[in-house]
N, C-alpha and C positions, 0 to 999 in steps of 0.2 A: 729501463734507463734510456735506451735509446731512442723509445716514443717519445718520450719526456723530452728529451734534445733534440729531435724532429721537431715537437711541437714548438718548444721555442723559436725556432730557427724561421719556421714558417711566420709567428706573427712578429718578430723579427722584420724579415721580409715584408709584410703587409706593415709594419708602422713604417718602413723605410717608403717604400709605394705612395704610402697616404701624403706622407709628409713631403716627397714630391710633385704629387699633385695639386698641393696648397702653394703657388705661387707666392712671392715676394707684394706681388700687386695685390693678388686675392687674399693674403692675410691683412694688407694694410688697409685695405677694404671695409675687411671684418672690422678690424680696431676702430676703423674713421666711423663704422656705423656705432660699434656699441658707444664711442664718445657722444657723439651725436644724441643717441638716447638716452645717456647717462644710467649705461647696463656696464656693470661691473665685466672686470678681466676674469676671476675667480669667485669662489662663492654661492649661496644657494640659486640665485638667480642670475647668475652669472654669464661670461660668454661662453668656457670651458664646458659648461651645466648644461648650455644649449647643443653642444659640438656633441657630447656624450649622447645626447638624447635623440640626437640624428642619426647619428653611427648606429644606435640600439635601436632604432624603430626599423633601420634599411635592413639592420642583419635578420631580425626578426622576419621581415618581408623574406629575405632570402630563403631563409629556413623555412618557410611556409610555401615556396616554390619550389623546392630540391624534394618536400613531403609528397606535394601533389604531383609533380611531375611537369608543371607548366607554369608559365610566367601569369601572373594579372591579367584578365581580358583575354586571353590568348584561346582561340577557336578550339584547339586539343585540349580543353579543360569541360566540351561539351560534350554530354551523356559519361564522364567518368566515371563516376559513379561518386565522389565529394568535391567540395567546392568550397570557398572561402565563405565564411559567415560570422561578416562583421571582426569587430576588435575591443577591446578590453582594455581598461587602461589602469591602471596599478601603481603604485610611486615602489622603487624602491632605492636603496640606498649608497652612492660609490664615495669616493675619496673630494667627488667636485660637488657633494653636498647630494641632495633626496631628488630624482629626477623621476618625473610623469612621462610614462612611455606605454606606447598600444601595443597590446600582443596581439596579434591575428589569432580568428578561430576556423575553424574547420568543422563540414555540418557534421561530419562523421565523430569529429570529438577525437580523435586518434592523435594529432599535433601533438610532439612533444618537445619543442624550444629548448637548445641549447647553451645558448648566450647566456638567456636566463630563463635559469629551470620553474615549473609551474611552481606557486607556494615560494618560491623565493624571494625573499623580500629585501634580501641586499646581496652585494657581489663580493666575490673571496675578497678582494682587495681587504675588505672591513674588518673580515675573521683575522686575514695578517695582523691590519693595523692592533686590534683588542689583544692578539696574545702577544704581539711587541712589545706596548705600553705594559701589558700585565707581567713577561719577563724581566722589567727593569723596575718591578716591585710597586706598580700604581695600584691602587686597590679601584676595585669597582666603582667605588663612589666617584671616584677623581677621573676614571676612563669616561663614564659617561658622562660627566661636565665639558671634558675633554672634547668629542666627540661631537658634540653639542653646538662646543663655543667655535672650534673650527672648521666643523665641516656642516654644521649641520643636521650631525645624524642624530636620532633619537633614537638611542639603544638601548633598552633598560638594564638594569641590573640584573634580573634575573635572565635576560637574555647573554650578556657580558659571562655573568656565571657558567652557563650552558657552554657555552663556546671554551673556554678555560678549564674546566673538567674535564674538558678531553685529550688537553694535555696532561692531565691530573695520572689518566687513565691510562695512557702512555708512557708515562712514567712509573708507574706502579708496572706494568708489564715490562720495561729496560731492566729493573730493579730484581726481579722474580727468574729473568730471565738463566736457562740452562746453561753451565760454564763448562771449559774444555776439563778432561779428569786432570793434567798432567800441565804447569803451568813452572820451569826451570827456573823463572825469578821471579818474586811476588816482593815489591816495594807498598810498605806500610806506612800513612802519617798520618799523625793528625795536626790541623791546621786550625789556626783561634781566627773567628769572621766575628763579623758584626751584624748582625740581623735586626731586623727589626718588626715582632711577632704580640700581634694583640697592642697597634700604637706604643708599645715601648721597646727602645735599642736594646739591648742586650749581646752579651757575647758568650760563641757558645763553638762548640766544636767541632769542625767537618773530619769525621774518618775515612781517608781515602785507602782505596785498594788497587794497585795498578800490577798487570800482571803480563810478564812476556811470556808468549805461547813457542811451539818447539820451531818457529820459522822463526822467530826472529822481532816478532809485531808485538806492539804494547797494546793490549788492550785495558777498558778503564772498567772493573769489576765492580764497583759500588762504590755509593758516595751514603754515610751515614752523619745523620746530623745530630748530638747530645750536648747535654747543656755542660758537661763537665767531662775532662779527660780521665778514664783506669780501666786499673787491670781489667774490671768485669766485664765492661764492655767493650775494651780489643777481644775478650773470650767469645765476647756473641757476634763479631763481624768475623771472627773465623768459622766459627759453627754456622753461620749464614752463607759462607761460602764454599764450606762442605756439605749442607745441603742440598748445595747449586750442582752438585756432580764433581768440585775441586777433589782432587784423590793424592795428592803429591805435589809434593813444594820442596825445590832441591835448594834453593838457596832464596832466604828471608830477607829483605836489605832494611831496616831500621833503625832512626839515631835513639836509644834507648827509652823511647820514649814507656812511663809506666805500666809494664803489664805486657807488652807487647812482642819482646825476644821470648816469652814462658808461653803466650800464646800462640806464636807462631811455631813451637817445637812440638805440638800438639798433631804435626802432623810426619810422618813414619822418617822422613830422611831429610828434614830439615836442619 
Protein backbone atom coordinates (compact mmCIF):
# COMPACT_ATOMS: atom_id res chain seq x y z
CA UNK A 1 0.00 0.00 0.00
CA UNK A 2 2.50 2.32 0.59
CA UNK A 3 4.49 1.76 -2.69
CA UNK A 4 1.18 2.24 -4.23
CA UNK A 5 0.93 5.85 -2.60
CA UNK A 6 4.69 6.45 -3.34
CA UNK A 7 4.01 5.71 -6.74
CA UNK A 8 1.12 8.04 -7.08
CA UNK A 9 2.61 10.77 -5.40
CA UNK A 10 5.66 10.80 -7.65
CA UNK A 11 3.74 10.87 -11.05
CA UNK A 12 1.61 13.31 -9.22
CA UNK A 13 4.70 15.19 -8.97
CA UNK A 14 5.98 14.71 -12.70
CA UNK A 15 2.39 15.81 -14.06
CA UNK A 16 2.56 18.76 -11.79
CA UNK A 17 6.49 19.50 -13.39
CA UNK A 18 5.23 18.94 -16.92
CA UNK A 19 2.54 21.00 -16.69
CA UNK A 20 4.68 23.77 -15.55
CA UNK A 21 6.95 23.46 -18.04
CA UNK A 22 4.25 24.04 -20.71
CA UNK A 23 4.05 27.81 -20.69
CA UNK A 24 0.89 29.98 -21.27
CA UNK A 25 2.72 31.11 -24.65
CA UNK A 26 4.01 27.48 -25.62
CA UNK A 27 0.50 25.97 -25.20
CA UNK A 28 -0.91 28.79 -27.26
CA UNK A 29 1.57 28.03 -29.73
CA UNK A 30 0.73 24.47 -29.91
CA UNK A 31 -3.16 25.53 -30.51
CA UNK A 32 -2.22 28.38 -33.03
CA UNK A 33 -0.15 25.62 -34.89
CA UNK A 34 -2.62 22.68 -34.88
CA UNK A 35 -5.39 25.47 -36.12
CA UNK A 36 -3.25 26.46 -38.66
CA UNK A 37 -3.05 22.86 -39.84
CA UNK A 38 -6.41 21.92 -39.20
CA UNK A 39 -5.24 19.06 -36.61
CA UNK A 40 -7.85 18.40 -34.21
CA UNK A 41 -7.49 19.13 -30.14
CA UNK A 42 -8.45 15.43 -29.34
CA UNK A 43 -8.86 12.51 -31.25
CA UNK A 44 -7.06 9.74 -33.47
CA UNK A 45 -4.89 12.18 -34.95
CA UNK A 46 -5.16 14.75 -32.80
CA UNK A 47 -2.91 17.25 -30.84
CA UNK A 48 -3.28 15.33 -27.38
CA UNK A 49 -2.42 11.81 -29.72
CA UNK A 50 0.73 13.72 -30.67
CA UNK A 51 1.79 15.01 -27.01
CA UNK A 52 1.18 11.14 -25.76
CA UNK A 53 3.47 9.88 -28.55
CA UNK A 54 6.21 12.31 -27.53
CA UNK A 55 6.13 11.62 -23.85
CA UNK A 56 6.22 7.67 -24.88
CA UNK A 57 8.93 7.75 -27.42
CA UNK A 58 11.33 10.17 -24.83
CA UNK A 59 10.40 7.69 -21.87
CA UNK A 60 11.24 4.83 -23.91
CA UNK A 61 14.75 6.60 -24.85
CA UNK A 62 15.13 6.92 -21.11
CA UNK A 63 14.59 3.51 -20.29
CA UNK A 64 17.02 2.36 -22.87
CA UNK A 65 19.77 4.74 -21.23
CA UNK A 66 19.28 3.83 -17.30
CA UNK A 67 19.57 -0.15 -19.25
CA UNK A 68 22.72 0.59 -20.83
CA UNK A 69 24.30 2.72 -18.54
CA UNK A 70 24.95 5.81 -20.92
CA UNK A 71 23.15 8.40 -22.75
CA UNK A 72 22.92 8.37 -27.03
CA UNK A 73 26.33 9.01 -28.53
CA UNK A 74 27.82 9.20 -25.35
CA UNK A 75 31.84 7.82 -25.62
CA UNK A 76 31.21 5.38 -22.13
CA UNK A 77 28.90 3.33 -24.39
CA UNK A 78 32.35 2.28 -26.35
CA UNK A 79 33.61 -1.31 -26.00
CA UNK A 80 30.46 -2.02 -23.33
CA UNK A 81 29.75 -4.70 -24.43
CA UNK A 82 25.69 -3.67 -25.95
CA UNK A 83 24.61 -0.89 -27.60
CA UNK A 84 21.46 0.53 -29.05
CA UNK A 85 20.10 -1.27 -32.40
CA UNK A 86 17.78 0.59 -34.08
CA UNK A 87 13.78 0.87 -33.23
CA UNK A 88 10.71 -0.74 -33.69
CA UNK A 89 7.55 0.86 -34.14
CA UNK A 90 4.13 -0.63 -32.95
CA UNK A 91 0.82 1.24 -32.56
CA UNK A 92 -0.82 0.68 -29.56
CA UNK A 93 -3.63 1.87 -27.76
CA UNK A 94 -4.53 4.79 -24.92
CA UNK A 95 -7.56 6.86 -24.08
CA UNK A 96 -6.23 9.90 -26.98
CA UNK A 97 -6.93 7.12 -29.46
CA UNK A 98 -4.15 4.25 -31.21
CA UNK A 99 -0.62 6.04 -31.27
CA UNK A 100 2.55 4.90 -33.42
CA UNK A 101 5.59 4.91 -31.12
CA UNK A 102 9.28 3.51 -31.55
CA UNK A 103 10.76 1.28 -28.98
CA UNK A 104 14.49 1.24 -28.95
CA UNK A 105 16.37 -2.14 -29.30
CA UNK A 106 19.43 -3.37 -27.81
CA UNK A 107 22.08 -5.69 -29.74
CA UNK A 108 22.12 -7.90 -26.68
CA UNK A 109 18.23 -8.18 -26.80
CA UNK A 110 17.98 -7.84 -22.83
CA UNK A 111 15.85 -4.28 -23.01
CA UNK A 112 12.85 -4.73 -21.15
CA UNK A 113 10.59 -1.31 -21.37
CA UNK A 114 8.45 -0.34 -18.69
CA UNK A 115 6.11 2.48 -19.86
CA UNK A 116 5.19 -0.13 -22.31
CA UNK A 117 5.81 -3.62 -21.67
CA UNK A 118 6.95 -5.79 -24.89
CA UNK A 119 3.63 -7.58 -26.48
CA UNK A 120 1.74 -4.85 -25.21
CA UNK A 121 -0.45 -3.48 -27.24
CA UNK A 122 -2.55 -1.03 -25.31
CA UNK A 123 -2.06 0.85 -21.68
CA UNK A 124 -3.95 0.02 -18.41
CA UNK A 125 -5.83 3.15 -18.99
CA UNK A 126 -8.09 0.71 -21.59
CA UNK A 127 -8.31 -2.51 -19.20
CA UNK A 128 -9.95 0.52 -16.63
CA UNK A 129 -11.94 1.95 -19.20
CA UNK A 130 -13.57 -1.97 -20.59
CA UNK A 131 -14.32 -3.09 -16.95
CA UNK A 132 -16.03 0.44 -16.06
CA UNK A 133 -18.21 0.26 -19.13
CA UNK A 134 -18.58 -3.52 -18.44
CA UNK A 135 -19.55 -2.79 -14.53
CA UNK A 136 -22.42 -0.64 -15.45
CA UNK A 137 -23.72 -3.62 -17.41
CA UNK A 138 -22.63 -2.76 -21.28
CA UNK A 139 -22.23 -5.94 -22.85
CA UNK A 140 -19.26 -6.59 -25.32
CA UNK A 141 -20.93 -5.78 -28.36
CA UNK A 142 -21.65 -2.04 -27.28
CA UNK A 143 -18.06 -1.65 -25.45
CA UNK A 144 -16.39 -2.11 -28.56
CA UNK A 145 -18.61 0.20 -30.72
CA UNK A 146 -17.98 2.36 -27.82
CA UNK A 147 -14.37 2.32 -27.98
CA UNK A 148 -14.35 2.57 -31.53
CA UNK A 149 -16.62 5.49 -31.99
CA UNK A 150 -14.66 7.48 -29.18
CA UNK A 151 -11.51 6.76 -28.88
CA UNK A 152 -10.61 4.97 -31.70
CA UNK A 153 -9.68 1.75 -30.11
CA UNK A 154 -10.16 -1.48 -31.91
CA UNK A 155 -10.85 -3.86 -29.26
CA UNK A 156 -12.40 -7.06 -30.18
CA UNK A 157 -14.74 -8.83 -28.31
CA UNK A 158 -13.01 -11.59 -27.60
CA UNK A 159 -10.30 -9.43 -26.31
CA UNK A 160 -13.08 -7.09 -24.16
CA UNK A 161 -13.99 -10.99 -22.94
CA UNK A 162 -10.44 -11.68 -21.70
CA UNK A 163 -10.00 -8.53 -19.79
CA UNK A 164 -13.58 -9.02 -18.01
CA UNK A 165 -13.02 -12.76 -16.81
CA UNK A 166 -10.68 -11.68 -14.68
CA UNK A 167 -12.91 -9.83 -12.75
CA UNK A 168 -15.21 -12.92 -13.21
CA UNK A 169 -12.34 -14.72 -11.55
CA UNK A 170 -11.96 -12.38 -8.81
CA UNK A 171 -15.15 -12.59 -7.89
CA UNK A 172 -15.68 -16.27 -7.72
CA UNK A 173 -12.35 -16.13 -5.31
CA UNK A 174 -14.23 -12.86 -2.80
CA UNK A 175 -17.18 -15.50 -2.99
CA UNK A 176 -15.33 -18.92 -1.83
CA UNK A 177 -13.37 -16.88 0.24
CA UNK A 178 -12.57 -18.47 4.25
CA UNK A 179 -14.91 -16.63 7.03
CA UNK A 180 -14.15 -15.79 10.70
CA UNK A 181 -15.63 -19.17 12.94
CA UNK A 182 -17.42 -16.76 15.34
CA UNK A 183 -19.55 -13.71 13.78
CA UNK A 184 -21.88 -11.93 17.23
CA UNK A 185 -24.44 -10.49 14.66
CA UNK A 186 -25.18 -11.72 11.20
CA UNK A 187 -27.94 -9.38 9.42
CA UNK A 188 -29.90 -11.32 6.66
CA UNK A 189 -32.03 -9.91 3.40
CA UNK A 190 -33.16 -10.32 0.78
CA UNK A 191 -33.65 -7.58 -1.63
CA UNK A 192 -35.89 -7.60 -5.32
CA UNK A 193 -33.31 -5.83 -8.32
CA UNK A 194 -33.86 -5.55 -11.62
CA UNK A 195 -31.50 -7.16 -13.96
CA UNK A 196 -31.26 -7.53 -17.04
CA UNK A 197 -29.94 -11.29 -18.24
CA UNK A 198 -29.96 -12.83 -21.70
CA UNK A 199 -31.59 -9.13 -23.43
CA UNK A 200 -34.52 -9.54 -21.14
CA UNK A 201 -35.40 -7.36 -17.55
CA UNK A 202 -36.42 -9.45 -15.25
CA UNK A 203 -36.59 -9.31 -11.46
CA UNK A 204 -34.99 -11.48 -9.24
CA UNK A 205 -33.49 -11.66 -5.71
CA UNK A 206 -30.25 -10.52 -4.14
CA UNK A 207 -29.43 -12.52 -0.69
CA UNK A 208 -27.31 -10.56 1.29
CA UNK A 209 -25.29 -11.70 4.29
CA UNK A 210 -23.58 -8.88 6.33
CA UNK A 211 -21.83 -9.87 9.45
CA UNK A 212 -20.20 -8.13 12.40
CA UNK A 213 -17.06 -9.78 13.53
CA UNK A 214 -16.03 -9.64 17.62
CA UNK A 215 -14.20 -5.95 17.03
CA UNK A 216 -16.92 -4.41 16.10
CA UNK A 217 -16.47 -4.20 11.86
CA UNK A 218 -19.20 -5.18 9.42
CA UNK A 219 -18.01 -7.12 7.12
CA UNK A 220 -20.18 -8.04 3.68
CA UNK A 221 -20.20 -12.29 3.71
CA UNK A 222 -21.96 -12.89 0.35
CA UNK A 223 -24.15 -11.58 -2.20
CA UNK A 224 -26.45 -14.54 -3.79
CA UNK A 225 -28.51 -13.91 -6.76
CA UNK A 226 -32.11 -16.37 -7.34
CA UNK A 227 -34.88 -15.71 -9.33
CA UNK A 228 -37.34 -16.22 -6.42
CA UNK A 229 -37.38 -15.63 -2.72
CA UNK A 230 -37.68 -19.17 0.33
CA UNK A 231 -37.10 -21.12 2.73
CA UNK A 232 -34.78 -23.46 0.67
CA UNK A 233 -32.65 -21.29 -0.46
CA UNK A 234 -32.00 -19.01 2.93
CA UNK A 235 -31.09 -23.02 3.90
CA UNK A 236 -28.17 -22.99 1.24
CA UNK A 237 -26.85 -19.34 1.91
CA UNK A 238 -26.35 -20.64 5.53
CA UNK A 239 -24.83 -24.09 4.66
CA UNK A 240 -22.55 -21.87 2.33
CA UNK A 241 -21.57 -20.06 5.03
CA UNK A 242 -20.80 -22.65 7.36
CA UNK A 243 -18.77 -24.15 4.87
CA UNK A 244 -16.75 -20.97 4.82
CA UNK A 245 -15.63 -21.84 8.58
CA UNK A 246 -18.97 -19.67 10.18
CA UNK A 247 -19.11 -21.78 13.46
CA UNK A 248 -21.49 -19.38 15.63
CA UNK A 249 -24.09 -16.81 15.26
CA UNK A 250 -25.09 -15.21 18.66
CA UNK A 251 -27.71 -13.02 17.37
CA UNK A 252 -29.62 -13.19 13.66
CA UNK A 253 -31.23 -9.75 12.71
CA UNK A 254 -34.11 -10.55 10.12
CA UNK A 255 -37.48 -8.88 9.11
CA UNK A 256 -39.14 -12.29 8.81
CA UNK A 257 -38.57 -12.78 5.68
CA UNK A 258 -39.61 -16.74 4.35
CA UNK A 259 -37.53 -19.26 5.70
CA UNK A 260 -35.15 -17.26 7.06
CA UNK A 261 -35.53 -16.95 11.29
CA UNK A 262 -35.79 -21.40 10.89
CA UNK A 263 -32.54 -20.97 8.99
CA UNK A 264 -30.77 -18.94 10.75
CA UNK A 265 -31.42 -21.33 14.14
CA UNK A 266 -29.61 -23.75 12.38
CA UNK A 267 -26.73 -22.72 14.05
CA UNK A 268 -26.03 -23.89 18.11
CA UNK A 269 -26.76 -20.36 20.04
CA UNK A 270 -28.67 -18.46 17.67
Amino acid sequence: MTRNISSRRDDETAAARLTGALSTATIDALLADAKATGTPVDGANGLLNQMTKAVLDRTLQVEMSDHLGYEHGAPEGRGSGNSRNGLTRKTVSTLSGPVQIEVPRDRNGTFEPTIVPKRARRLGNIDDMILSLYSRGMTTRDIEAHLLEIYGVNASRELISNITDVVVDEIKLWQSRPLDEVYPILYIDGIRVRIKDNGVVTTKVAYLAIGVDVDGRKHSLGCWIQDTEGAKFWAKVLTDLRNRGVRDILIACCDGLPGSTRSAQSFPDT
